[in-house]
C-alpha positions, 0 to 999 in steps of 0.5 A, a space after each residue: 567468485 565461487 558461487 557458493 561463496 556469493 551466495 555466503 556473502 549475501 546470506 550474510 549481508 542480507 542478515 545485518 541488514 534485517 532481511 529475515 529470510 533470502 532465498 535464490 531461485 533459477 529465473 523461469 517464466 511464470 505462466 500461471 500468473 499471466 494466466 491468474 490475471 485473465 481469470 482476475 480481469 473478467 471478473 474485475 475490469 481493474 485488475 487488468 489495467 492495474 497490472 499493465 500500468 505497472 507493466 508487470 509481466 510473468 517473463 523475466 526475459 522482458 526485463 533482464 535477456 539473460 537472467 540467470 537468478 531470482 533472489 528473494 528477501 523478506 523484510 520483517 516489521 512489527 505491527 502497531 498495538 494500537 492498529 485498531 484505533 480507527 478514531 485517530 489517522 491510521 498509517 499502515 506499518 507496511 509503508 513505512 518497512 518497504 523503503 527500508 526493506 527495498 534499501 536493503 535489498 539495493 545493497 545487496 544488488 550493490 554488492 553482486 554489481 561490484 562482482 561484475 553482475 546484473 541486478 535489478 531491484 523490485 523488477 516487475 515480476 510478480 514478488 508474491 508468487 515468487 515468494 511463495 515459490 521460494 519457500 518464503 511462505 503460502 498465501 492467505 485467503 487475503 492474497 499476501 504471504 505469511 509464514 510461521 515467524 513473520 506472520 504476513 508483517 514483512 515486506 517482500 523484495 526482488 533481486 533480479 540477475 545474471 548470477 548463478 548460486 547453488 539452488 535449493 528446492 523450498 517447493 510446497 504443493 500447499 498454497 494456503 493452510 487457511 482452511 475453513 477461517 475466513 475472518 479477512 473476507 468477512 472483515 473486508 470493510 468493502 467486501 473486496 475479498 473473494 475466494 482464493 485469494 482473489 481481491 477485487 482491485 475496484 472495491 480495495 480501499 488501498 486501491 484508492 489511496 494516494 491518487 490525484 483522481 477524485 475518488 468515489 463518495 462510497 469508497 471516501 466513506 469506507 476509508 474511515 481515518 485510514 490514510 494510508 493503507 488498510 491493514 484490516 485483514 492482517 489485524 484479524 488474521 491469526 496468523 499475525 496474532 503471536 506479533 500483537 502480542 509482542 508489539 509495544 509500538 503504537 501508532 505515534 511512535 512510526 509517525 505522528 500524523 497530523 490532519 489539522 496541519 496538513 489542511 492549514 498549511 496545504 500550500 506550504 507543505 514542503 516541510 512536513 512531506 520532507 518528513 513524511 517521505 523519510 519514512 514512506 519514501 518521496 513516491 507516497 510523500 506527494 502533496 495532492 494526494 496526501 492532502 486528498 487522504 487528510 481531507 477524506 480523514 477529516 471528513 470521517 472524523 465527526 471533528 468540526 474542528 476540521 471546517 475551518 481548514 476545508 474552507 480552505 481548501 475548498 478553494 485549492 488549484 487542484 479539482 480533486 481537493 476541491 471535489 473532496 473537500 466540499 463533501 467533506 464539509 457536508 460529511 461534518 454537517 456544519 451549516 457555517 460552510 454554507 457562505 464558503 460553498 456558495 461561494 466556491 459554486 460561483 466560481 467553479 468551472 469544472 463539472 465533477 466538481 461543482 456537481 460535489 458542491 451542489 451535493 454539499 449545499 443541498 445537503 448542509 440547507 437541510 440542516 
């Protein structure tokens, strides 16, 4: 097929479903990432590990020899008018566009496949740089990718392939427009933004979300009710204002979190994480660290509401909810967990854990 024409049917196709912007690149190494990943790592020991778990690197020829294209597409969401409300469970929009942003895209690589071409969806390149690349957008001092229209509410997706369009230069020499304003660094609730777009993985809280690891007590405290996500660095950025205005979607209206039923039915969630997973994708939607993430929402809640659920799982299989619910009994400061925390004591074997439960009592006897 004419490669223009290709090139046409994409635009199309992209279009009707809801890709706000595509654009096509010729596949070229990317060394100044590989480069921004050293400089990260010896600032930042995480950086480092986070990337090679991924096993992201700045050659496409590690993944696809004979790529030709990269094609890029931003998918757009609105963000929730109530996203400030951090009294209630908070889930970052951002989660719940990305399964219906990369779904778009497959069927993008569906149609190129038919063709006769190789695509790869999401291959582990760095998206953000080729975006930016592409003209798609710059970077905030925040290092996501906003533009004019979308401000940084979109997600963004990669198609790699052997395909070959007609290629237009959308190159700007200026990274960022940010300027002077610095309200995401300073809004950062565990400071985790340095300059230049820099963020330091071991203090983001989102780093942090959705692990089976017991997480660190300073972190647990910062996450507030935020349980998926943060978001607090696009809520203040003005370059998203103009959405806010526009947005008439609450929180409620994505997915109605509920912390309550998540802790009194914690053995059986099979049912609720099949609902949750329909709008976050089955990878996020995982038993251990959705309980984890309802655990350290309800600690933060200031709601002894929540005890009787975190007696509960104060006595799960996993360590981790074992861990994080003992501090969370003695976040909420109700002595009536007392006979419970004793009683896990006697039963733990794990340090990490019953160090957790020791911190608990002591703290819980004061009162």
């Amino acid at each position: 097929m004419n490669n223009y024409r290709l090139k046409e049917q994409l635009e199309s196709l992209a279009k009707s479903l809801g890709l706000a912007k595509i654009r096509f690149l010729p596949a070229e190494d990317l060394p100044e990432w590989e480069n921004e990943v050293k400089v990260r790592s010896q600032a930042d020991a995480t950086a480092k590990a986070y990337w090679e778990k991924r096993n992201y690197s700045g050659n496409y020829k590690n993944i696809m020899k004979d790529a030709k294209s990269f094609v890029i597409a931003a998918f757009p969401y609105m963000p929730a008018k109530d996203s400030r409300d951090l009294n209630a469970p908070y889930l970052d929009p951002h989660y719940l566009a990305y399964p219906k942003g990369r779904a778009a895209v497959f069927e993008l690589a569906n149609m190129l496949k038919e063709q006769g071409f190789k695509a790869l969806v999401d291959p582990p390149l760095p998206i953000k740089l080729i975006a930016y690349k592409s003209g798609i957008g710059l970077f905030g001092k925040n290092g996501l990718v906003y533009n004019r229209e979308e401000g940084s509410f979109m997600s963004l997706h990669l198609l790699l392939t052997d395909a070959t369009f007609p290629y237009t230069s959308h190159y700007n020499e200026t990274i960022s427009d940010c300027g002077t304003c610095r309200l995401c660094i300073d809004t950062c609730p565990n400071n985790a933004i340095g300059e230049k777009g820099r963020v330091c993985m071991s203090k983001c809280l989102r780093h942090y979300m959705l692990t089976s690891e017991i997480i660190p007590i300073n972190i647990r405290e910062r996450m507030g009710m935020r349980f998926i996500g943060c978001g607090d660095c696009r809520i203040v950025c003005p370059k998203n204002a103009i959405k806010f205005k526009r947005t008439n979607i609450k929180q409620a209206d994505y997915f109605k979190l509920d912390i309550g039923e998540i802790l009194e039915n914690h053995s059986n969630l099979k049912e609720y994480l099949k609902g949750l997973a329909k709008v976050i994708g089955k990878n996020l939607a995982r038993p251990i660290p959705i309980i984890s993430m309802a655990i350290i929402a309800a600690g933060n809640s200031k709601d002894k509401a929540f005890v009787k659920g975190l007696t509960e799982t104060l006595f799960h299989w996993h360590p981790t909810i074992r861990a994080h619910s003992a501090w969370a009994l003695a976040r909420l400061a109700d002595n009536s967990a007392l006979d419970s925390l004793n009683n896990a004591l006697s039963r733990e074997s794990e340090h990490l854990v019953t160090s957790e439960i020791e911190a608990a009592i002591k703290k819980l006897a004061r009162l």
